[in-house]
KEKE-3310 file (N, C-alpha, C; in steps of 0.2 Angstrom, whole numbers, plus 5000, padded with zeros to 4 digits):
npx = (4889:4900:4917:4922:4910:4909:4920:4920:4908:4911:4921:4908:4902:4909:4911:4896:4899:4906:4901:4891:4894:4902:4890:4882:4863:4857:4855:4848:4856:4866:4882:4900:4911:4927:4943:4958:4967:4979:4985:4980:4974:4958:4941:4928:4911:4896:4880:4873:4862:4844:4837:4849:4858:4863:4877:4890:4897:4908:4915:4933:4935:4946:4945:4957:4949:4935:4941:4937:4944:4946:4953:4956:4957:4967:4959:4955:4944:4935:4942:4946:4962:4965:4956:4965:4977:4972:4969:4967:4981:4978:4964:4968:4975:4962:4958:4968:4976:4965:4956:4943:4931:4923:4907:4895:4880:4876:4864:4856:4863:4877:4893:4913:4925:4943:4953:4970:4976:4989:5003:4994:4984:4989:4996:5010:5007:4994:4979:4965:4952:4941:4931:4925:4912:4903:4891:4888:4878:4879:4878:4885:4875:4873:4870:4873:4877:4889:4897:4910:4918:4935:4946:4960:4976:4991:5003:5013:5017:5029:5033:5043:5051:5062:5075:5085:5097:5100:5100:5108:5119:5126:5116:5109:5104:5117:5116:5116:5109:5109:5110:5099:5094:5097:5089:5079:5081:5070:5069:5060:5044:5027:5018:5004:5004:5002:5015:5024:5035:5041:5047:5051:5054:5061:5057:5064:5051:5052:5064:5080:5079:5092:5087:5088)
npy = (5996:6009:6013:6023:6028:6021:6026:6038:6038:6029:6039:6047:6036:6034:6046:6047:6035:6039:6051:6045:6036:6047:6057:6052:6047:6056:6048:6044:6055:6055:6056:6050:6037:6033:6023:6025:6010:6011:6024:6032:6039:6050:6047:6053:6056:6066:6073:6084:6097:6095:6108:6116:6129:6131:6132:6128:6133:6127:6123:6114:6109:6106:6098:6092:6081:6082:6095:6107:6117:6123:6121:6126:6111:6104:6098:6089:6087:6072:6069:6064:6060:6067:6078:6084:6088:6098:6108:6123:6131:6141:6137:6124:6129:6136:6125:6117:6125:6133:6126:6126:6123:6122:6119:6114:6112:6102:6098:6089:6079:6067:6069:6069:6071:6070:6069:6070:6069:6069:6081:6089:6087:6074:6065:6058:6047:6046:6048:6057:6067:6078:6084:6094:6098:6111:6118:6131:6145:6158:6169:6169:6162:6150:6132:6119:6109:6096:6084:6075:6058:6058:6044:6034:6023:6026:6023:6015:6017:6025:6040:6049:6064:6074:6074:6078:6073:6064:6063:6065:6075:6081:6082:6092:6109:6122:6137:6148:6143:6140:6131:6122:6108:6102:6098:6106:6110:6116:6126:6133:6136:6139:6131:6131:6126:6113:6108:6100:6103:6113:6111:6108:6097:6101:6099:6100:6092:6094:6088:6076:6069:6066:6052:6062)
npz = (4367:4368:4371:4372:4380:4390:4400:4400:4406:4419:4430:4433:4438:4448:4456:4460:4469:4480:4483:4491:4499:4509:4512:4521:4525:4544:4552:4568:4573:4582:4588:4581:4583:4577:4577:4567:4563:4557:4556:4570:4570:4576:4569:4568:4566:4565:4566:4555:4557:4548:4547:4544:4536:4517:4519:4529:4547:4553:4571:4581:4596:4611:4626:4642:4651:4658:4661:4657:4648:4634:4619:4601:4589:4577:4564:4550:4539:4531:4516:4498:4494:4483:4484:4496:4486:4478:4487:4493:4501:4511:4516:4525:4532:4542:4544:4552:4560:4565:4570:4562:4548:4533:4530:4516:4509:4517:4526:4538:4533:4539:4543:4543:4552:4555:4566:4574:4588:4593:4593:4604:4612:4618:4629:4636:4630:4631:4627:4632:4632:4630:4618:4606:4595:4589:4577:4567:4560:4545:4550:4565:4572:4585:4578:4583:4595:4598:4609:4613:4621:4619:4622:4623:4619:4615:4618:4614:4601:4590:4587:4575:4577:4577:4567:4562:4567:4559:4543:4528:4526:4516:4507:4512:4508:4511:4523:4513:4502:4491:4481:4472:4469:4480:4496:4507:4525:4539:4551:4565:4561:4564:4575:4574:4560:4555:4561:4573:4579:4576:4566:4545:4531:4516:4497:4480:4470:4456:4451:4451:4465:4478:4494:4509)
capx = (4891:4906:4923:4922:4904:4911:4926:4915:4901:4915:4921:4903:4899:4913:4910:4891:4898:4911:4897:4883:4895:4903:4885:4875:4859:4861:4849:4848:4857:4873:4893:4901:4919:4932:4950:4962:4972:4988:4988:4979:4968:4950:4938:4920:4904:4892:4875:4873:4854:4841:4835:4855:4856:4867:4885:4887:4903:4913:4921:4931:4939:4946:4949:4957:4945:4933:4947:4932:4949:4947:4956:4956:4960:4968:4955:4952:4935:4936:4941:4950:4971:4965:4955:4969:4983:4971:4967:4971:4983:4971:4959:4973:4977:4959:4956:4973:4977:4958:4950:4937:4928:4917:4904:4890:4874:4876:4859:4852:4868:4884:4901:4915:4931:4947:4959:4975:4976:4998:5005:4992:4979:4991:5001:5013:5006:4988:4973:4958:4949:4932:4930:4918:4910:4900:4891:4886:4876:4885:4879:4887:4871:4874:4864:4870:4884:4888:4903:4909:4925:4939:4950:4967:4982:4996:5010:5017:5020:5036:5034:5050:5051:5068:5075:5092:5104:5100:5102:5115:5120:5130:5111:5105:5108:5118:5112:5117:5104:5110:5110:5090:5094:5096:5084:5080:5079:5070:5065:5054:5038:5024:5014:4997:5003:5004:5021:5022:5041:5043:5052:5050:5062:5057:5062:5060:5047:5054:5074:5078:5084:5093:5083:5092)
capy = (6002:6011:6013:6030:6031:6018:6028:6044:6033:6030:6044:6049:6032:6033:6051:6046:6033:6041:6056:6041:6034:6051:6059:6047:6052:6058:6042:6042:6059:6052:6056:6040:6039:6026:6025:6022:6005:6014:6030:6032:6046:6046:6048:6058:6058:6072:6075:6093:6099:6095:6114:6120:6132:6128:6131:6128:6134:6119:6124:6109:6112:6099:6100:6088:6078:6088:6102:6115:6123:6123:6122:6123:6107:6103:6093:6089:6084:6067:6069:6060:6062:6071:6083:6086:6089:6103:6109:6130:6133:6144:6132:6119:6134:6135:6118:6115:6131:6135:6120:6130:6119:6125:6113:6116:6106:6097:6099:6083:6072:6065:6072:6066:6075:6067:6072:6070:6071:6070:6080:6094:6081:6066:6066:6053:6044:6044:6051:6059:6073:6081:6085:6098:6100:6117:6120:6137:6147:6162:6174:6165:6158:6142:6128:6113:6108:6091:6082:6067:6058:6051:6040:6029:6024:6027:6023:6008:6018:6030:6045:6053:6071:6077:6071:6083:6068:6056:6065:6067:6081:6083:6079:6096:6115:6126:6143:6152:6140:6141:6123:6120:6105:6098:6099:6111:6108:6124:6127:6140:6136:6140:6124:6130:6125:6107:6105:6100:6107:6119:6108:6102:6095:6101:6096:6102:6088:6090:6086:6070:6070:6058:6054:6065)
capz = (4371:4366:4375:4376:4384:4397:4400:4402:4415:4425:4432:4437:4445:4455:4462:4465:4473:4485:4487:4494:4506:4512:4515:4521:4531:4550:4554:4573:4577:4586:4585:4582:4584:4578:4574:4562:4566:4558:4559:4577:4570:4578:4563:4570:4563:4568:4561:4552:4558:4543:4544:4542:4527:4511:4520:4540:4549:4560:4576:4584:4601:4616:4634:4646:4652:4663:4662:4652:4646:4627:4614:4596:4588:4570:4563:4543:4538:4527:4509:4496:4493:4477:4488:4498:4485:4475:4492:4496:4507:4517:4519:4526:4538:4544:4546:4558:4565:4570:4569:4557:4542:4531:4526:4511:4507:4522:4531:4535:4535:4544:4541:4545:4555:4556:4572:4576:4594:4594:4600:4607:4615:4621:4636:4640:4625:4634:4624:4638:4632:4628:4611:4604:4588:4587:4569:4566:4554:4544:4555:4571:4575:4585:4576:4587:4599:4599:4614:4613:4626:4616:4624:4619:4624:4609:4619:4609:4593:4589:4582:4576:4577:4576:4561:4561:4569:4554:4537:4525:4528:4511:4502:4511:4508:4517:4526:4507:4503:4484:4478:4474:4469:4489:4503:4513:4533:4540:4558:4569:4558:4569:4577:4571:4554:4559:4561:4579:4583:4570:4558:4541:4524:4508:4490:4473:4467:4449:4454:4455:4472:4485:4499:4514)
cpx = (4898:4912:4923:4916:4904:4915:4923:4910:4905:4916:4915:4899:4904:4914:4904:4892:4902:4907:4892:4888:4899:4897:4880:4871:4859:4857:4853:4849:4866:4878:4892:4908:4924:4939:4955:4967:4980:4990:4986:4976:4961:4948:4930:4918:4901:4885:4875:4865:4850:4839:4842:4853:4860:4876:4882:4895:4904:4917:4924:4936:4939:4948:4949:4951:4943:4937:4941:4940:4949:4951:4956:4962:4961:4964:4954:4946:4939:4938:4947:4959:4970:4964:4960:4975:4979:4964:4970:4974:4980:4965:4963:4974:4970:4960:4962:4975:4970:4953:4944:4937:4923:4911:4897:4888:4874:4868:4856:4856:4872:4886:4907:4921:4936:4953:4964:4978:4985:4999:5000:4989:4982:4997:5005:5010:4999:4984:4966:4957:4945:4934:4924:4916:4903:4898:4886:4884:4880:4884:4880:4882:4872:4868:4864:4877:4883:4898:4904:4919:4929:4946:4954:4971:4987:5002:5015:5019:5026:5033:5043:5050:5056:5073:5084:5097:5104:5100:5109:5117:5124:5122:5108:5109:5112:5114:5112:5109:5103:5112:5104:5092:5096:5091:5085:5077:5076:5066:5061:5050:5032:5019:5009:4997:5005:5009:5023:5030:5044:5047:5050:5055:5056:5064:5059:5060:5052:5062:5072:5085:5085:5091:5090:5093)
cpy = (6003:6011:6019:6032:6028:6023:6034:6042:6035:6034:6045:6045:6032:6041:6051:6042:6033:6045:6053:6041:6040:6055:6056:6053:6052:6056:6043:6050:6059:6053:6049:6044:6031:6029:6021:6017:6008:6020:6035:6039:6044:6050:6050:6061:6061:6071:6083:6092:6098:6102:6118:6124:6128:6127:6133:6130:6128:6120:6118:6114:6105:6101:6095:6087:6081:6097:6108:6121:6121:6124:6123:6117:6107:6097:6094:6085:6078:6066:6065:6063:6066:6078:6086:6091:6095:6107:6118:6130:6137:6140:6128:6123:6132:6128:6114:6120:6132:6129:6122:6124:6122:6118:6116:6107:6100:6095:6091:6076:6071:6069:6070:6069:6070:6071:6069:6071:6072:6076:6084:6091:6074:6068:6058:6046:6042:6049:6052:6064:6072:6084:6089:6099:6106:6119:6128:6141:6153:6167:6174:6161:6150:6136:6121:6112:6100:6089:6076:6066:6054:6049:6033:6029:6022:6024:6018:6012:6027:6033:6048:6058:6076:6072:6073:6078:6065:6058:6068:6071:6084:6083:6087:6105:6117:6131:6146:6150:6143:6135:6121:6113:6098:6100:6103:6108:6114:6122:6132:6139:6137:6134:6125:6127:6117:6104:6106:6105:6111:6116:6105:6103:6097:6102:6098:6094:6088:6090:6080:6071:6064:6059:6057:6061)
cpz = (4369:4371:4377:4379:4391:4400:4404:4406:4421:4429:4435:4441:4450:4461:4464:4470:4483:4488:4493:4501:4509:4515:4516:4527:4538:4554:4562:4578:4581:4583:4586:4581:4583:4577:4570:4564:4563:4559:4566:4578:4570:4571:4567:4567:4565:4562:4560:4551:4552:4542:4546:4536:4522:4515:4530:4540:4556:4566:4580:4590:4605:4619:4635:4649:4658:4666:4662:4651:4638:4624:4605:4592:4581:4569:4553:4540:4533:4521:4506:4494:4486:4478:4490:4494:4481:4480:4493:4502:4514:4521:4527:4533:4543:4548:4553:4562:4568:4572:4566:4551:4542:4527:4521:4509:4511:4529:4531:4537:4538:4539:4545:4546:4555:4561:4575:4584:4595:4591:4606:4612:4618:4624:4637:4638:4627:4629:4630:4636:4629:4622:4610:4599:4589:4579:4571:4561:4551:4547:4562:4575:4578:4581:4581:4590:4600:4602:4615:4619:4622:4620:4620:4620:4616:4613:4618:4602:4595:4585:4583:4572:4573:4573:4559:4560:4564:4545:4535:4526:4520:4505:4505:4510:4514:4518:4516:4506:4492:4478:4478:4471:4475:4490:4506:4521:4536:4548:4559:4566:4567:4570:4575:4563:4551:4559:4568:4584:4579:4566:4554:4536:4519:4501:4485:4469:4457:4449:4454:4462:4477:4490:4504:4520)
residu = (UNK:UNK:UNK:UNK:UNK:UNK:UNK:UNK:UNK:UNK:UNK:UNK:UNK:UNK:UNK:UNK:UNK:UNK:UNK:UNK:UNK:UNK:UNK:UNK:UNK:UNK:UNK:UNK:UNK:UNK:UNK:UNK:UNK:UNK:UNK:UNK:UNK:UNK:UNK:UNK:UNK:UNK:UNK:UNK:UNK:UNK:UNK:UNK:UNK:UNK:UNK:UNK:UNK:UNK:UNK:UNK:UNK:UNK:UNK:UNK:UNK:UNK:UNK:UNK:UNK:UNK:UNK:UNK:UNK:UNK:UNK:UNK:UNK:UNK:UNK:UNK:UNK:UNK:UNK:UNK:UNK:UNK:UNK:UNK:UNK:UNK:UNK:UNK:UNK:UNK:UNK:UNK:UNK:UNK:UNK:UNK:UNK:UNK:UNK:UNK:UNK:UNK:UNK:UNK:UNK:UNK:UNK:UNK:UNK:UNK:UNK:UNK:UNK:UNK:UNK:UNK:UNK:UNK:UNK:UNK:UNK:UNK:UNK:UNK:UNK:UNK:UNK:UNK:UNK:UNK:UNK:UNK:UNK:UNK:UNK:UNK:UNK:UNK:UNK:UNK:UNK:UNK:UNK:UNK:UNK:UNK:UNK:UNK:UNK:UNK:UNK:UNK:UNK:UNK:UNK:UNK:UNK:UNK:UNK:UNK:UNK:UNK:UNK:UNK:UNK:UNK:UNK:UNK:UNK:UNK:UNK:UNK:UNK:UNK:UNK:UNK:UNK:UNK:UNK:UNK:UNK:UNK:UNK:UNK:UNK:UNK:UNK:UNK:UNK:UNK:UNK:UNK:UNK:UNK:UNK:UNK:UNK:UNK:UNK:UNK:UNK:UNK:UNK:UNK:UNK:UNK:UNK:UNK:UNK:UNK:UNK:UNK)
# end
């Protein structure tokens, strides 16, 4: 066997083998629900109906618990850090601002959501709401509403938000904002775009730049 017929296998045993365990069959029917022991994001499995068509529409939504006051949630379906970073910014939107995923060739199988309940759904570091998953055909037809309770209590971990007080402050631009070779601090962003308090730091990736 050759080195380059290994070399060229590879690759395509390791995306049969990523596709097997990301679609498995939707044995039973049941959301299942776990969570990431570090990053305290629930991970939910849904079955997608065996007569779905080729692409289904994903609505998630959450209310405080028994509230019926909906909301859309920021939720990203499961894929890998590779997915992600050759990901369309519109999708990204979709997915955190509306809670919208598109799913294709999914009839049949699980799927699996990943939701961040901080800060939209966590109160006083307590996680209690109703969770909804709504799949729909493309002409809005409902195909299946599935509700599940997630509960958790976060309130041992530090998020930090506000970042202002603790950077150099000589590592970022000023207002001119005529030095690409700093940091930019920028506020007002709008929370659908998952930046919880309208703030994020950006760097130009090909600088070598000191951390701020």
């Amino acid at each position: 066997m050759s080195l380059r017929w290994i070399q060229g296998c590879c690759p395509i045993f390791a995306l049969l083998f990523y596709t097997f365990f990301q679609s498995a069959p939707a044995s039973g029917q049941e959301i299942t629900v776990t969570t990431d022991p570090i990053s305290r994001h629930f991970h939910i499995g849904y079955p997608v109906p065996e007569n779905g068509p080729d692409v289904v529409q994903v609505y998630c939504t959450f209310s405080p618990d028994g509230g019926n006051t909906w909301q859309k949630a920021s939720v990203t379906p499961r894929i890998s850090a590779s997915g992600l970073r050759l990901l369309p910014s519109s999708e990204w939107t979709e997915w955190m601002g509306k809670g919208h995923v598109t799913e294709r060739r999914a009839a049949g199988l699980m799927r699996t959501l990943v939701f961040n309940p901080y800060p939209d759904a966590q109160q006083d570091g307590k996680v209690d709401v109703d969770f909804r998953i709504e799949i729909r055909a493309a002409n809005d037809t409902v195909l299946a509403t599935h509700t599940t309770r997630l509960q958790a209590d976060h309130s041992d971990v530090v998020t930090i938000e506000d970042w202002s007080q603790v950077f150099q402050h000589e590592n970022l631009q000023d207002e001119s904002g005529k030095a690409p070779q700093k940091w930019q601090w920028r506020t007002g962003w709008d929370n659908r775009r998952g930046m919880s308090l309208g703030n994020s730091l950006y760097g130009n990736a090909g600088k070598e730049l000191a951390m701020p």
